[in-house]
Wavefront OBJ file of the C-alpha trace (Angstrom):
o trace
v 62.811 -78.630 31.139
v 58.917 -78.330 31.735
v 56.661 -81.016 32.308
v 54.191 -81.697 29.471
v 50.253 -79.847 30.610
v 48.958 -83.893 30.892
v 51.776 -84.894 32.981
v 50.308 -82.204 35.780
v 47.753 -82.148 38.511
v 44.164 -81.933 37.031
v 43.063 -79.044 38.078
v 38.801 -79.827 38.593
v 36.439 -77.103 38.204
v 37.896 -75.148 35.793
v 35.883 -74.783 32.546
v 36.838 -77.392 29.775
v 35.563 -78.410 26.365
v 34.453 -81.036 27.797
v 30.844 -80.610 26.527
v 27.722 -80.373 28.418
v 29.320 -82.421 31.273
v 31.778 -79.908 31.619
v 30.126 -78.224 35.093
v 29.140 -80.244 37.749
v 26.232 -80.523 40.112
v 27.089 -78.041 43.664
v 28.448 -80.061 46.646
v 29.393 -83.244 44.222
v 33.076 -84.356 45.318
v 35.289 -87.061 42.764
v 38.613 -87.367 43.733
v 38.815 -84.969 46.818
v 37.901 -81.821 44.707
v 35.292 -80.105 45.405
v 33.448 -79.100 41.864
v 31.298 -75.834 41.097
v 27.066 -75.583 40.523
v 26.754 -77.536 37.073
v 25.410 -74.561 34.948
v 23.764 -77.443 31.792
v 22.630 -80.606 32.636
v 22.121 -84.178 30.595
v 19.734 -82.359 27.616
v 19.963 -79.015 28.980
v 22.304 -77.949 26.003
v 19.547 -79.158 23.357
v 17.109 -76.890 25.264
v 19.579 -73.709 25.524
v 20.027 -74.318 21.604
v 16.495 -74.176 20.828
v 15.633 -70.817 23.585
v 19.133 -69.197 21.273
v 17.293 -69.827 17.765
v 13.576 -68.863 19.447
v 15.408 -65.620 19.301
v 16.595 -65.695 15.739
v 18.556 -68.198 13.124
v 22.154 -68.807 13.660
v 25.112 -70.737 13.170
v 26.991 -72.862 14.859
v 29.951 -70.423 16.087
v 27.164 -67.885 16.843
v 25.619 -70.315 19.302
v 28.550 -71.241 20.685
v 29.286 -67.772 21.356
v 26.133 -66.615 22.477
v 26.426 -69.735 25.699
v 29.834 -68.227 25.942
v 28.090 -64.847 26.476
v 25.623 -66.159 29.011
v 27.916 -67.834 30.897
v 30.452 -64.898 31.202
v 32.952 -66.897 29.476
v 32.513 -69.149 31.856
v 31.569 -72.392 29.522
v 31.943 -72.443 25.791
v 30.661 -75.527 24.334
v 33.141 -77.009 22.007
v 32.344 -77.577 18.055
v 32.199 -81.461 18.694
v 28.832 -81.214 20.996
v 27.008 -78.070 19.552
v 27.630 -79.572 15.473
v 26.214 -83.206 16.888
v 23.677 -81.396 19.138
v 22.030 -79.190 16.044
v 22.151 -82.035 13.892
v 19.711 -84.275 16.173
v 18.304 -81.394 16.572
v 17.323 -80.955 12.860
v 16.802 -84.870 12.501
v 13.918 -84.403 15.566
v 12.389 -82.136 13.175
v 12.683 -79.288 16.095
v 15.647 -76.692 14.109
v 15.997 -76.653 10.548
v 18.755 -75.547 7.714
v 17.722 -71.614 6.566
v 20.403 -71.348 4.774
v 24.233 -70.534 4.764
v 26.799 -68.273 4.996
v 29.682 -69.703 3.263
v 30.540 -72.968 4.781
v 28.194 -71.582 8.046
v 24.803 -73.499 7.876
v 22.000 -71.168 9.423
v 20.118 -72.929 11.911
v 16.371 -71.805 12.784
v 13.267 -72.837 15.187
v 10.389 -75.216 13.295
v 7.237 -75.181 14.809
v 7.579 -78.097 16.621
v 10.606 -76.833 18.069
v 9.102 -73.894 19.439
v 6.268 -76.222 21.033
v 9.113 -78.340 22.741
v 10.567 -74.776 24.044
v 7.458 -73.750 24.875
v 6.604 -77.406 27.176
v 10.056 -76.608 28.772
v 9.895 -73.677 29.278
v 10.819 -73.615 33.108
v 13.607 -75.774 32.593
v 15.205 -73.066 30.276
v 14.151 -70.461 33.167
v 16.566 -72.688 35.841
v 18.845 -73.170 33.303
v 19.225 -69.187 32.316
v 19.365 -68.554 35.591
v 22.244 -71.124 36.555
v 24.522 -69.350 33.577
v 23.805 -65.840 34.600
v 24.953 -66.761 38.219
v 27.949 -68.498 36.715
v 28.135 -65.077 34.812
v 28.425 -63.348 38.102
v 30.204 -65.543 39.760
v 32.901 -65.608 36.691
v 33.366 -62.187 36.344
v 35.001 -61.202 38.962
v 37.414 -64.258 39.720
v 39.218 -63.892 36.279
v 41.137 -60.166 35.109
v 39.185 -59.364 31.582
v 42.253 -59.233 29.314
v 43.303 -63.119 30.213
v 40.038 -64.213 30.159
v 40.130 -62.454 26.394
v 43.268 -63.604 25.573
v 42.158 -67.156 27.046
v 39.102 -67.282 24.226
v 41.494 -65.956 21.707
v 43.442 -69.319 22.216
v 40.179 -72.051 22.297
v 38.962 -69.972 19.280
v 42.314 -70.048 17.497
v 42.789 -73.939 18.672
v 38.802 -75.228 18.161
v 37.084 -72.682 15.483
v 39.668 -72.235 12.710
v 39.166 -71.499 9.586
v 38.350 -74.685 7.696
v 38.729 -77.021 10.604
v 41.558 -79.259 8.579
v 43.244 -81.689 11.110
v 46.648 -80.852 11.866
v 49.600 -82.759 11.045
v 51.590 -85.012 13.547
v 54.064 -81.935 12.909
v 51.816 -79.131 13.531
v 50.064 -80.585 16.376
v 53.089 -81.102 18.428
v 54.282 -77.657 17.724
v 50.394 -76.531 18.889
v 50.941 -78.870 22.033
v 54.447 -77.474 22.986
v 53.300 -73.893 22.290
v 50.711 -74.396 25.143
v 52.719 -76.550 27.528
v 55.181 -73.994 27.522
v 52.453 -71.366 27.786
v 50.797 -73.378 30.888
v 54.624 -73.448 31.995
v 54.986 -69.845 32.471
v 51.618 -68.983 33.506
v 51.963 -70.965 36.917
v 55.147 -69.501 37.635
v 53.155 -65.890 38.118
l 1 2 3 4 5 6 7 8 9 10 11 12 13 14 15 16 17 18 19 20 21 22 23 24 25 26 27 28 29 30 31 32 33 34 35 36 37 38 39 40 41 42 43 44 45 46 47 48 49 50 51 52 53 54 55 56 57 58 59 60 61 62 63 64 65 66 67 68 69 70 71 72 73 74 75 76 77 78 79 80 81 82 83 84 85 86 87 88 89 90 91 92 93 94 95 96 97 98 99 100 101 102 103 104 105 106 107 108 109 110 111 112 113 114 115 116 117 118 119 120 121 122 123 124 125 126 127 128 129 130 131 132 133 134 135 136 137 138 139 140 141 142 143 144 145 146 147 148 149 150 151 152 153 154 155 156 157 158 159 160 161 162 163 164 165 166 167 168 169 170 171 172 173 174 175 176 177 178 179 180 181 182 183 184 185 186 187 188
């Protein structure tokens, strides 16, 4: 019988949904483990948002893909920080609604946005430069096709179709398809 993935060993360091918390600051230490360079910082997700729509409008999944990108599929913000994130975003008056695709609400720069990107601007510099490290660092340490195969399962789990919650039914079936998947994978 295996052991359900939250009855294990947390394993720190390894990229989460955890949103922009989800990286930690080099050299910091909880709980004996020693955690990577934090690529985004408190705000630093806000800022990354606007530099993504300084270079055209998106959506939500597009910006999630595009940090995704950055990173080197090292940190995907999850759907419950970039949605919250774009919506303060448009209430600051910085990123407003274009238009939609569908259910997809285009996002784009306002003026003022553009002069908060602009008075940051070096922040977004250190923070480009964090992720394309990360990038570098990332790419080698994981084998292309799992770390595919890996995005293939937080897209299928976090960005369906519709979003509808599960029921009590399906999400156990989801849970024991990926315990048993966690299973087998640290038995290689």
């Amino acid at each position: 019988m295996h052991r359900r993935y939250e009855d294990r060993p947390r394993h720190h360091g390894r990229r989460g949904h955890g949103g922009e918390h989800a990286l930690f600051e080099e050299g910091q230490r909880l709980s004996g483990h020693h955690r990577p360079s934090r690529a985004l910082g408190q705000g630093d997700l806000r800022l990354l948002l606007l530099h993504l729509l300084s270079e055209r409008s998106r959506h939500g999944y597009d910006l999630m893909r595009a940090v995704e990108e950055l990173s080197g599929g090292a940190y995907v913000p999850s759907p419950g920080i970039v949605y919250p994130t774009l919506t303060l975003l448009d209430e600051l008056g910085l990123t407003e609604v274009t238009g939609s695709d569908g259910a997809k609400k285009q996002h784009a720069l306002t003026a003022q946005g553009r002069a908060e990107l602009q008075a940051n601007e070096s922040e977004v510099q250190v923070m480009l430069s964090r992720l394309a490290r990360l990038a570098q660092t990332t790419s080698g340490a994981v084998d292309p096709e799992v770390l595919r195969a890996s995005q293939n399962v937080s897209r299928a789990i976090f960005l369906r179709p519709g979003r509808k919650p599960w029921t009590a039914e399906q999400a156990r079936r989801v849970a024991d398809i990926l315990d048993q998947a966690a299973a087998q994978i640290e038995q290689i």
